[in-house]
C-alpha positions as CSV (number, residue, x, y, z in Angstrom):
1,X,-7.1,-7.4,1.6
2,X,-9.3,-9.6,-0.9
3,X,-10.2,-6.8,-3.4
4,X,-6.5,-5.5,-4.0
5,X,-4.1,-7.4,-5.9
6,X,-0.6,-7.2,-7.3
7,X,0.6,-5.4,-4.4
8,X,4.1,-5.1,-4.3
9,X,6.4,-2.8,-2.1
10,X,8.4,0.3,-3.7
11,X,9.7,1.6,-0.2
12,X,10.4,-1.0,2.8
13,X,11.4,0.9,6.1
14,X,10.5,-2.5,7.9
15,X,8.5,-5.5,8.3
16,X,5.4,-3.5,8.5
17,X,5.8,0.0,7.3
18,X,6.5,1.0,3.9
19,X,4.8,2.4,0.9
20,X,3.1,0.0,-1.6
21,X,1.6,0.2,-4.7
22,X,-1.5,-2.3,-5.8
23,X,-4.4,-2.5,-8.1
24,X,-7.9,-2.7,-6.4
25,X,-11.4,-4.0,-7.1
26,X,-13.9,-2.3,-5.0
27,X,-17.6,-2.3,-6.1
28,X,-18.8,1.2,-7.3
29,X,-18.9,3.9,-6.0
30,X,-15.1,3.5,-5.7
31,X,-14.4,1.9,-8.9
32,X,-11.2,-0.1,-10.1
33,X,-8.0,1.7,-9.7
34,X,-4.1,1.7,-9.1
35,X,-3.4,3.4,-5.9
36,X,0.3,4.2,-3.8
37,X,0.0,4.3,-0.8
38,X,1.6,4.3,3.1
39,X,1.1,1.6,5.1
40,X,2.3,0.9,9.0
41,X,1.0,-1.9,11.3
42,X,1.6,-4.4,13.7
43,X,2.6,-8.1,12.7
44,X,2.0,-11.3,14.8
45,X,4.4,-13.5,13.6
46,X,2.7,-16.1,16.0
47,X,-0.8,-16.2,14.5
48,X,0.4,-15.0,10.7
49,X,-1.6,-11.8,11.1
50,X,-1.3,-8.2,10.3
51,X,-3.1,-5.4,11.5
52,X,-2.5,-2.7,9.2
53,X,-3.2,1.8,8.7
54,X,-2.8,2.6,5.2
55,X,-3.3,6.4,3.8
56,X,-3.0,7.0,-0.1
57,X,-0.1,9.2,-1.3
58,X,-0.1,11.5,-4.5
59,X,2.0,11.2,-7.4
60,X,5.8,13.5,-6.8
61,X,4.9,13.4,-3.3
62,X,8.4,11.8,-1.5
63,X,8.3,8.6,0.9
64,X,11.8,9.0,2.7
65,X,13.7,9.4,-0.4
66,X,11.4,7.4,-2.8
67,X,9.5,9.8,-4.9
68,X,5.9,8.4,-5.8
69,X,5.6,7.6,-9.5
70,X,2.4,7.2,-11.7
71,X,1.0,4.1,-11.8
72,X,2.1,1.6,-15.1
């Protein structure tokens, strides 16, 4: 994901599923922003890959029991 950065995980279930928080980059129309969000995928250990789902959550929603925060 070349257009995020400082992604770092708030919830871990596993290897591959959790909810994360970044900052992104995309070009307009979507505009620079701090986003939570869900994230579940498949990891080949093998060929370091990931192939990865992720869906945005809103701030109070609850991730297990990790409750989403605003972004810093």
């Amino acid at each position: 994901m070349p257009d995020f950065h400082d992604l770092e995980w708030k919830k871990k279930v596993t290897d591959v599923k959790g909810c994360m928080y970044g900052k992104q980059h995309f070009p307009w129309p979507m505009a620079a922003r701090d986003m939570a969000f869900h994230v579940t995928g498949v990891q080949d250990y093998k060929n370091k890959a990931l192939i990865s789902v992720s869906k945005s959550i809103n701030v109070g929603e609850k991730y297990y029991e990790y409750e989403i925060e605003s972004p810093p």
